[in-house]
Structure formats: C-alpha cells, structure tokens
KESEPA-519696 format. One line per 5 residues: number of its first residue (from 1); for each residue x, y, z of N, C-alpha, C, O. Coordinates in steps of 0.02 Angstrom, whole numbers, plus 50000, padded with zeros to 5 digits. Each point is the difference from the previous one (the first is absolute). Layout:
// KESEPA-519696
NUM	X,Y,Z,X,Y,Z,X,Y,Z,X,Y,Z | ...
This chain:
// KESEPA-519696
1	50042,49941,50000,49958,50059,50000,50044,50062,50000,50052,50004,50033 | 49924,50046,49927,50045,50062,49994,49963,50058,50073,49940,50009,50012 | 50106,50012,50017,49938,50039,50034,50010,50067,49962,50042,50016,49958 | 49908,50017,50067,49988,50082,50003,49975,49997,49904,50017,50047,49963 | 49941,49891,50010,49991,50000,49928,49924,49983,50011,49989,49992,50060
6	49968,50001,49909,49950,49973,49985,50007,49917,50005,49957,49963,50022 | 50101,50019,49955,49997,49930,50045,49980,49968,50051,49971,49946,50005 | 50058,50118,50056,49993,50008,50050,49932,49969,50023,49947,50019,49974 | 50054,49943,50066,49930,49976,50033,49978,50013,50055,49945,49980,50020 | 50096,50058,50012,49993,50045,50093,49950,50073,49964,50025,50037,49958
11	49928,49970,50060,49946,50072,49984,50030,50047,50050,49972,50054,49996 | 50078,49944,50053,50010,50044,50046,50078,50012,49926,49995,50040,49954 | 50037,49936,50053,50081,50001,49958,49980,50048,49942,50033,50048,49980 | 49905,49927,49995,49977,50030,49933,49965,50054,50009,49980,50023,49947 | 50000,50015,50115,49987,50062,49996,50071,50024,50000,50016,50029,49949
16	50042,49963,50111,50053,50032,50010,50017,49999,49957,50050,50036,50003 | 49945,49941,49936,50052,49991,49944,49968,50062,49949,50039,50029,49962 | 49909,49984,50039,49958,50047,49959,50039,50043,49980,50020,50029,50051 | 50011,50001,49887,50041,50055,49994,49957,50068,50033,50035,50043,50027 | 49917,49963,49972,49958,50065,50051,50005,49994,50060,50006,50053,50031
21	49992,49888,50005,49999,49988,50059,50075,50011,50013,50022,50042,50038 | 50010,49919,49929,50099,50020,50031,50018,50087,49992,50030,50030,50044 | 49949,49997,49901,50003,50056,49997,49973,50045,50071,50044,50026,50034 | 49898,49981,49983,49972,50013,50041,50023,49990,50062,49990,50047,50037 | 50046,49892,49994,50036,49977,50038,50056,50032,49995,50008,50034,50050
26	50019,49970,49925,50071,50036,49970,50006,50069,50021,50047,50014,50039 | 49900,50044,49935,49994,50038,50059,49970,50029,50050,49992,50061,50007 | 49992,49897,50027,49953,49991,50060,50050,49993,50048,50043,49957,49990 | 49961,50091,50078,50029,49987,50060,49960,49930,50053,49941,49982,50007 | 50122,49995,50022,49980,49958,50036,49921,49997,50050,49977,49948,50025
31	49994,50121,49981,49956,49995,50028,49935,49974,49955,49948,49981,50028 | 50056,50021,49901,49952,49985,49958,50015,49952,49955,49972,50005,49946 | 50070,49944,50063,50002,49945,49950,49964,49932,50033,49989,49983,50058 | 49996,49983,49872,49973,49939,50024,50022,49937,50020,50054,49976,49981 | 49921,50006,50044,50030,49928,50037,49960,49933,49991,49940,50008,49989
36	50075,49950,50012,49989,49941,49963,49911,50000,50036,49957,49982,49960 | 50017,50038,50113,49943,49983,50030,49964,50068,49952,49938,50002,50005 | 50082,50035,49964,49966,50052,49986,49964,49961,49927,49945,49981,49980 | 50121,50020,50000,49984,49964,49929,49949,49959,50000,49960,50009,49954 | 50022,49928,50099,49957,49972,50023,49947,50010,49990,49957,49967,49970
41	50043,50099,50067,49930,50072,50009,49959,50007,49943,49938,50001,49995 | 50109,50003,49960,49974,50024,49933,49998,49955,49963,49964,50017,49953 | 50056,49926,50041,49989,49922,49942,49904,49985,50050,49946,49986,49976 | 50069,50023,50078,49938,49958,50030,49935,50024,49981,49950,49966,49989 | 50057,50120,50009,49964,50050,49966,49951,49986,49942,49940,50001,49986
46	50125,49986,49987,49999,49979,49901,49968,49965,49991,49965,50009,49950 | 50023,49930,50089,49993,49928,50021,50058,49973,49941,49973,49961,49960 | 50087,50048,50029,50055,49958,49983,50015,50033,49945,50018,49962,49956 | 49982,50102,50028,49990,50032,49910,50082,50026,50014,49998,50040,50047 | 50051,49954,49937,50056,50013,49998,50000,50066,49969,50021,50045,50037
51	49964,49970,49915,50000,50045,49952,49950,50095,50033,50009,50060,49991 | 49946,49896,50044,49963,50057,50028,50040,50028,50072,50025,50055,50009 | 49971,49885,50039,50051,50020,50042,50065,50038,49995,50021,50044,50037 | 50011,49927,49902,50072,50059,50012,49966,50075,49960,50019,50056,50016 | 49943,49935,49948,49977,50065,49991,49988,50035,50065,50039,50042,50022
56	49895,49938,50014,50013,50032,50050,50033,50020,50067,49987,50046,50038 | 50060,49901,49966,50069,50008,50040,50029,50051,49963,49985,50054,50027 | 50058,49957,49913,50022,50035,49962,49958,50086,50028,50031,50051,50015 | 49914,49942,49985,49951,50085,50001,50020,49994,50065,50041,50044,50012 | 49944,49909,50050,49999,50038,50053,50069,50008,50023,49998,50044,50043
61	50052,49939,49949,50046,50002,50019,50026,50085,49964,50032,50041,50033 | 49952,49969,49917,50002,50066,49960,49959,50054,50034,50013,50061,50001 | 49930,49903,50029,49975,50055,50052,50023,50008,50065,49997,50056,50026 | 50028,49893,50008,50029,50002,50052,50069,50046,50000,50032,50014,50051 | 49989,50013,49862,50089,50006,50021,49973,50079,50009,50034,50041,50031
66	49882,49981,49929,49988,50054,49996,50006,50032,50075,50039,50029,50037 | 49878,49937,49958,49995,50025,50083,50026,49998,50046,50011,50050,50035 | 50008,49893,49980,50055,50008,50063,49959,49978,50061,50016,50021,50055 | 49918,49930,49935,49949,49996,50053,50030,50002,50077,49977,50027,50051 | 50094,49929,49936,50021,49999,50074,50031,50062,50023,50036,49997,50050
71	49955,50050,49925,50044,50074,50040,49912,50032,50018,49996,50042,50045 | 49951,49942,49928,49948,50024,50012,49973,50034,50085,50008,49952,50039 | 49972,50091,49990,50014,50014,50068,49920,50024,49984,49992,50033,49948 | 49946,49953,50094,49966,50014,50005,49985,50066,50042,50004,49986,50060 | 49980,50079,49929,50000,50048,50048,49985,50020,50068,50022,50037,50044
76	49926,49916,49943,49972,49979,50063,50026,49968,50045,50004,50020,50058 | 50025,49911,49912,50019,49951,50054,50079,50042,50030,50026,49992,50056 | 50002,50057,49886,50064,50028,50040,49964,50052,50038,50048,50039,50007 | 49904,49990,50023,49974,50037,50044,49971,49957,50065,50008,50023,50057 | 49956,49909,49933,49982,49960,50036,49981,49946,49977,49951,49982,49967
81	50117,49983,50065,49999,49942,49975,49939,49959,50025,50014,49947,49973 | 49942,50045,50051,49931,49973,50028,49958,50011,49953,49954,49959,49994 | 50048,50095,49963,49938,50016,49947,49970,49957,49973,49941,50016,49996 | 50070,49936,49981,50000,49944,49960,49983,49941,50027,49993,50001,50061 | 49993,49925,49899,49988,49951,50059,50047,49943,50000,49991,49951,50035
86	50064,50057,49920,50046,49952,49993,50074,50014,50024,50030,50054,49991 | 49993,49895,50036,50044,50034,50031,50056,49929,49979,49985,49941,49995 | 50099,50102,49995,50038,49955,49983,50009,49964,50076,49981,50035,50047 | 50044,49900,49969,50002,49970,50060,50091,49960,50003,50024,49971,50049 | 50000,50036,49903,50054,49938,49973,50033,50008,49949,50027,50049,49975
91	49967,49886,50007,50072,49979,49941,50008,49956,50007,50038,49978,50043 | 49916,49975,49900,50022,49910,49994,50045,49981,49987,50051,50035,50002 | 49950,49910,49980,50090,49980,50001,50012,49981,49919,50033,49951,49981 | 49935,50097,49976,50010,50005,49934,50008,50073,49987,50000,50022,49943 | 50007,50012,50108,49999,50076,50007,49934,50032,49972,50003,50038,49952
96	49957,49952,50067,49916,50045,49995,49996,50005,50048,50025,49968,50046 | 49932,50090,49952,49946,50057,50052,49967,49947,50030,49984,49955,49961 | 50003,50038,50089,49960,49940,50022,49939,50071,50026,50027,50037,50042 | 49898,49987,49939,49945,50025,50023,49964,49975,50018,49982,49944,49983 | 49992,50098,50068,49915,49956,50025,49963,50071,49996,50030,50053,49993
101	49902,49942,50013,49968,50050,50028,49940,49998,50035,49966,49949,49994 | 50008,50108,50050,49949,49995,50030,49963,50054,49984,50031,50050,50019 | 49917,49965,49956,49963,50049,49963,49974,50048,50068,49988,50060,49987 | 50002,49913,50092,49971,50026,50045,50049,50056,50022,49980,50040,50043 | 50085,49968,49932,50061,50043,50032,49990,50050,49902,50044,50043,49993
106	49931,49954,49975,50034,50034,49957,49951,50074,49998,49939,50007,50009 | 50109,50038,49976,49965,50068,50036,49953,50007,49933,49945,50025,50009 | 50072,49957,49931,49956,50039,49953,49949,49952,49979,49981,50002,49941 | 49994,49954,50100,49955,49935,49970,49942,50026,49974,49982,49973,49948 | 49974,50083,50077,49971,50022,49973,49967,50062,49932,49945,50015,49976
111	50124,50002,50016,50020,50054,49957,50023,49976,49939,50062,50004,50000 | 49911,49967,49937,50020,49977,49957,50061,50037,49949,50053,49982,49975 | 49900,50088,50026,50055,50050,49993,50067,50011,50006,50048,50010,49963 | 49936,49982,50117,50105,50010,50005,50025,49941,49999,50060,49989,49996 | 49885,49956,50009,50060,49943,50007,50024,49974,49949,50042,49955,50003
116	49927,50080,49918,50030,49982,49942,50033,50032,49959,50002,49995,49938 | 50039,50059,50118,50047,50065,49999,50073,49944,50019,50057,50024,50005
C-alpha cells in the first residue's frame, strides 16, 4: 500500500494527505491544527466521505487561522467571570478544557441579549 495516495485505505491518512488539508495545516499554528481524533470528527460527520471531510477540515482550519477563536475574550466574562454558566474546571489528560456548567449561577440566564454579546 502506498500511503498518503488514493491507495491509501486509512480515511483518517487520506484526509491528512489532502493537498488542501496539508496546505492548511502547513500554516496553521499549533493551536489550530488537526489531529488524528479531530479528523475522526469530521469523517464521522461525512459518514465516511473522504472528499467532503477534507474539504471541510481544509475551510475550518482556514477559518480557524483567520479568527483566532482561541485568543477570543468574551467582555463580559473578563469583567465577571460568573456571567456566564460554563465554567473551565481542568485539563484532561489530552490537554482540553475540561467544562461543566450550572445555569442557576449564570448572571445573564435571563437576558438573551447580553448573553449572546
């Protein structure tokens, strides 16, 4: 088997191999590239479409290098951090946010308004 070809019989190998997807990867900082469970994410999506998935791995990863979701600072929560009802708690041992929340602590539960500020 050749990898990183259409040969290829791994649907996770054959997104990474996507010339859009490596591109995209390529320049993407470590906080926004994908990883083999992500890839996952998006074949399971597809339900197995190789072709659609790295497309849209390829876009979001292109949106991710835009935006920058993770520098995102909500105004609110840097004024009070309670505003809200989710709260980071951790860090699994794959390095994620481990959240929970309780909707009875969050200050804006009733204010649809600000809470989608």
């Amino acid at each position: 088997m050749v990898r990183g070809t259409a040969l290829d019989t791994d649907p996770v190998r054959q997104v990474l191999s996507c010339p859009a997807v490596r591109a995209a990867i390529d320049r993407c900082d470590e906080n926004n590239c994908a990883n083999e469970a992500c890839v996952q994410r998006f074949l399971r999506h597809f339900e197995g479409d190789v072709q659609a998935a790295s497309k849209s791995l390829a876009d979001t990863l292109e949106w991710r290098r835009k935006t920058r979701p993770h520098e995102i600072v909500c105004r609110d929560c840097r004024r009070d951090p309670h505003s809200h009802a989710l709260r980071v708690v951790g860090i699994d041992n794959f390095e994620r946010p481990v959240i929970v929340t309780d909707f009875s602590q969050a200050m804006h539960r009733f204010d649809g308004e600000t809470a989608m500020q």
